[in-house]
N, C-alpha and C positions, 0 to 999 in steps of 0.2 A: 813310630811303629816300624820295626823290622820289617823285609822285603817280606813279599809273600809270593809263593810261588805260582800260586793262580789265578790269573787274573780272567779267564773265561773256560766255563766247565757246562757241561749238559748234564742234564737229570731227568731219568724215565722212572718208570713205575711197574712191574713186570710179574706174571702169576697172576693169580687170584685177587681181588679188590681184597679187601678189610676194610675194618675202622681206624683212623691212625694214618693215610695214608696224607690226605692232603693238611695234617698238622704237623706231619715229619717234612713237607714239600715247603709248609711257609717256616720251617725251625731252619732249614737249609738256608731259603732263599733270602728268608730276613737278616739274617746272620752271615751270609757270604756278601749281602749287596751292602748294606747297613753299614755295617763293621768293618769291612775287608776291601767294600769297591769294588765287587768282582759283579763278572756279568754272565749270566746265567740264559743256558738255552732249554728250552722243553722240549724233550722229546717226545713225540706222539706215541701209544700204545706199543712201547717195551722195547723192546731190543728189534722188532718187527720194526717200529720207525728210526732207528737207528740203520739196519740194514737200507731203507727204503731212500733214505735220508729224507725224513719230516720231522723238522725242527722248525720251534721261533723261537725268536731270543724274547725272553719276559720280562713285564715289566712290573713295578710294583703293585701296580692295581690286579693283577693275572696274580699276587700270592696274598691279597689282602680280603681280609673275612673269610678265610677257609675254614679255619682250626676247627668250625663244628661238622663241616660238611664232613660227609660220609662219602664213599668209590674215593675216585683220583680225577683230577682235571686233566692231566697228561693222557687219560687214558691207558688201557694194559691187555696186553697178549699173552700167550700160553707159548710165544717163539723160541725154541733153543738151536738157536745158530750154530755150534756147532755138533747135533745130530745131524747124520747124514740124509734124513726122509722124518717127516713130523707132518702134526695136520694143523700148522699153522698158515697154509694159504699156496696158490702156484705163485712161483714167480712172476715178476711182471718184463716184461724184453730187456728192460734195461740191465736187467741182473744174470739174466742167460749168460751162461762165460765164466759166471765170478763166483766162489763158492763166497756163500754168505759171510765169515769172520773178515776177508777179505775187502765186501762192501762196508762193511764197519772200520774197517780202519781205513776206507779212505774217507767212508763219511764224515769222521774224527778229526781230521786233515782239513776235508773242506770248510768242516764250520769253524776251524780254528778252533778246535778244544783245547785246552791244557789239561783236564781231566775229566773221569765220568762220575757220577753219582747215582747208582743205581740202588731201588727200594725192594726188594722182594723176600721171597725164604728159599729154601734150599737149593733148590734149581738154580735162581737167577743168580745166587750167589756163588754159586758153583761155576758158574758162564763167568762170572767175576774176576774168579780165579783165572781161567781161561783166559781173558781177554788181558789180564795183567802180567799173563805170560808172551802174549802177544808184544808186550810192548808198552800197553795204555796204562794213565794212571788211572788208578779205579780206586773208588771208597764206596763199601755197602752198609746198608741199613737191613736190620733185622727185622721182616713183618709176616707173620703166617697170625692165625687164630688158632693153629694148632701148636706152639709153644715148643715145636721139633727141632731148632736150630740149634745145630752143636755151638759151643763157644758163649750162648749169652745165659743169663735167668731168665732172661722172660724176655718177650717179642712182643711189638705194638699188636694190637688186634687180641692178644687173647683175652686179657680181662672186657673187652667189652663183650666177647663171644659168651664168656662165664655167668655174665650178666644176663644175655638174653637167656642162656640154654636156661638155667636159674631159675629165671621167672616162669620159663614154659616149662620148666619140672613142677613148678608152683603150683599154677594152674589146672596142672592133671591132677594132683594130689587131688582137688575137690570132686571130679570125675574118679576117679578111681574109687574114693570113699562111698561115694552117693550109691553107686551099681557094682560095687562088690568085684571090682575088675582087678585083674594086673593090666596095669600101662606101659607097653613100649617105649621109650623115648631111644630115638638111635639119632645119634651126634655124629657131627667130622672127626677124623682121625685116623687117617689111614694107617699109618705105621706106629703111629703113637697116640697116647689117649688119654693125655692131660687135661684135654678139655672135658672128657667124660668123665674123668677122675674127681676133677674141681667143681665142676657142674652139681656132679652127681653128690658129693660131700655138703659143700652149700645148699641142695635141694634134699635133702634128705632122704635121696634115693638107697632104696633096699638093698637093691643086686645093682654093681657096676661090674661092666662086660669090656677089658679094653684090650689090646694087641699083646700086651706085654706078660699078660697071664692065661695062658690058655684056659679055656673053662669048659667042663665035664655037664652036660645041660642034663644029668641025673642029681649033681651036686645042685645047681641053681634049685631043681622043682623041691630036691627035701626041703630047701632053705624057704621058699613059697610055702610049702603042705606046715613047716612047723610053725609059720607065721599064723595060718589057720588054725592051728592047733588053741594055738594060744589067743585065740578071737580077733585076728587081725585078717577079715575078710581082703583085701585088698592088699595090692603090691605096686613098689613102682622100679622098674627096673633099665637102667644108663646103659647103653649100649654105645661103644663106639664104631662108626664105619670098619672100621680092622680089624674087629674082633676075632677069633676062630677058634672052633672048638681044639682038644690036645689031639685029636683025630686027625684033624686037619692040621696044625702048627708039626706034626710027626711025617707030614709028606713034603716033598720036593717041590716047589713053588708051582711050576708048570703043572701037577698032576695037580694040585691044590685049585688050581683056577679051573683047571677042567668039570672037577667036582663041582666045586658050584655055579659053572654054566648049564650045569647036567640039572641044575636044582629048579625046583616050582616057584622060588621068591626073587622079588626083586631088588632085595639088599636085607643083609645080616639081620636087621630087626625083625623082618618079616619073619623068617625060620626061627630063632630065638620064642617067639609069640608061640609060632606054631609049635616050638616041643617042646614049653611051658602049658602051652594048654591040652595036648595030647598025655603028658606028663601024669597033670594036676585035675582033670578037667573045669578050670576053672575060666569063666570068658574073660577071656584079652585081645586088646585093641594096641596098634601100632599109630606111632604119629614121628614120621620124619621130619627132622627140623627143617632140611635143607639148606638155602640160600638163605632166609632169615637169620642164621649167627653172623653171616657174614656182611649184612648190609649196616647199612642207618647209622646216628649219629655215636659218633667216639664216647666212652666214656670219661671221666675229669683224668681217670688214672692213665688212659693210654692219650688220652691230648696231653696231659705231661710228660710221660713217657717218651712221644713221638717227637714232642717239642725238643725235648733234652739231649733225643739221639740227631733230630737234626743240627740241632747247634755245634754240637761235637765233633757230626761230619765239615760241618764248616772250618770251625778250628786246625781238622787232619787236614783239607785244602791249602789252607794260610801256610801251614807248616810241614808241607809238602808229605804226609806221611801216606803212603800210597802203599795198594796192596794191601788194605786191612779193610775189617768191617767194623764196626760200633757197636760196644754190646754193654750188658749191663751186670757185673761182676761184685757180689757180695755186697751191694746197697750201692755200689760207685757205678759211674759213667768212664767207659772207658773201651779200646777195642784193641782186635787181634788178626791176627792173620788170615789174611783170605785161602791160604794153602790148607791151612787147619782147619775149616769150616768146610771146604769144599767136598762133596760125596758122603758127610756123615748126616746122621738123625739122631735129635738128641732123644732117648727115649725115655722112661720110668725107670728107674732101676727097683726091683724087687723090694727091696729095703728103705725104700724112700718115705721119709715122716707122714707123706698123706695117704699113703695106701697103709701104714701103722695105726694112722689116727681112726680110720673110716674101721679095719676090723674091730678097733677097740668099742668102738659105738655099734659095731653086731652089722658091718657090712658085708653083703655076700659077694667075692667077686669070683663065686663060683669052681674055684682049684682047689677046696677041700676033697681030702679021696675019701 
């Protein structure tokens, strides 16, 4: 075997839990100790225990029978070390003095890193880029449920999110039928709404509502009124968190948010409800998913997936390729640059075969003028 150049690296988990996290944690650590001999530290909840320096070195049994578990064993924080003020926590004394990137790179130091292996989506990998400007070797792993990361196809955690949203579109459909209702469903997705796209396609939803197409809520209720027309008492309509009307996607972000701080609802699905049934008068009921896409057990597709990208990142270790992330490129494993990744979202483009396929099956996503 060829030198390898790492022979001790730490690995955190950072953002939002998913599905997918502790099968990309034993794809890493199986594959860096196994294979390579290398020794491997766990950093406690994100980049927060990286500043804090809470590390232990793992052992085999700390990455053995994960693959089904759902969260992270590492734990994971919402920390980005280099904004200047965030509400990831006060400091604790020892840090007084040091701006945060600073305590990361000495904590780096002290536990004898030769590189980092950090798990997260856009943010964390963004901080990735950062920190390998600093100096560190860094490899990242691509995981949101929301499917928004520039540079890969697809990210652990979404197909199991598609699964759950899926089944709860499933579900309403018989609620919906029984009392003559349109049903809400409003999904994650802030910036992008892959997940309501996919959801919404696979459950057979009516109307999908996502970021990348602004929607006219006069356009949606004719698509509703002719559904009735034609004796289809019932509607079920995908909403994602990011939705906004062309009203709203035509204002300046700040005046945009203000408007709906000004508003009677507590998220997009709610008002969506409310000017479908002002609209149509027809009764609808809201059901947010929430935390549900994002918890419980991985599905076969993203424990392979995760599996795959950790193995990979192990390999860019062995082979010292630092400063990239792991993504998954036209059916191959393969990655790219963390500079290229950093501050974009990947989102829908207009033209994309699943927002084609879903019109052709009579989907509304409500931008008809």
């Amino acid at each position: 075997m060829s030198r390898i150049a790492v022979r001790r690296f730490g690995i955190l988990t950072s953002g939002g839990d998913c599905p997918g996290l502790n099968a990309a944690i034993r794809g890493v650590a199986k594959a860096a100790s196994g294979v390579y001999g290398m020794e491997i530290v766990g950093i406690s909840n994100g980049y927060r225990g990286l500043i804090e320096g809470d590390a232990r070195d793992l052992a085999p049994d700390d990455f053995s029978g994960i693959l089904t578990r759902g969260g992270t064993i590492l734990g994971s924080s919402r920390e980005k070390p280099f904004k200047p003020s965030d509400d990831a926590g006060e400091l604790k004394d020892s840090e007084v003095g040091h701006d945060k990137p600073e305590l990361i790179l000495e904590n780096y130091a002290r536990l004898s890193l030769d590189a980092l292996v950090v798990l997260g989506g856009n943010g964390t990998n963004t901080t990735a880029h950062l920190l390998a400007k600093q100096g560190l070797n860094v490899v990242g792993l691509p995981k949101t449920i929301d499917n928004d990361i520039w540079g890969t196809d697809v990210t652990f955690g979404f197909h199991s999110a598609v699964d759950i949203a899926t089944e709860a579109i499933d579900r309403l459909h018989s609620t919906a039928h029984s009392h003559n209702r349109v049903m809400v469903i409003e999904l994650m997705g802030h910036k992008a709404g892959w997940l309501a796209l996919y959801a919404g396609v696979a459950g057979g939803g009516d109307v999908i509502l996502i970021p990348e197409l602004p929607y006219d809520p006069a356009s949606v209720a004719r698509d509703i009124e002719a559904r009735r027309a034609e004796g289809k008492q019932f509607s079920i309509v995908v909403v994602a968190e990011g939705a906004m009307s062309r009203e709203e996607a035509a204002m300046p972000k700040k005046e945009r948010k203000r408007l709906r701080e000004g508003m009677p609802y507590p998220s997009i699905g709610y008002r969506v409800a409310a000017e479908i049934q002002a609209a149509t008068g027809m009764e609808t009921r809201v059901t947010v998913l929430g935390y549900l896409q994002r918890g419980g057990t991985p599905s076969p597709y993203d424990r392979v997936l995760a599996t795959s990208f950790g193995t990979a990142a192990a390999e860019l270790l062995a082979r010292g390729r630092f400063g990239r992330m792991v993504a998954m490129r036209d059916s191959g494993v393969t990655s790219v640059p963390l500079s290229e990744v950093a501050d974009k979202t990947k989102t829908i483009p207009a033209d994309h075969y699943m927002i084609g396929t879903a019109r052709l099956v009579g989907t509304c996503f409500g931008d008809a003028r």
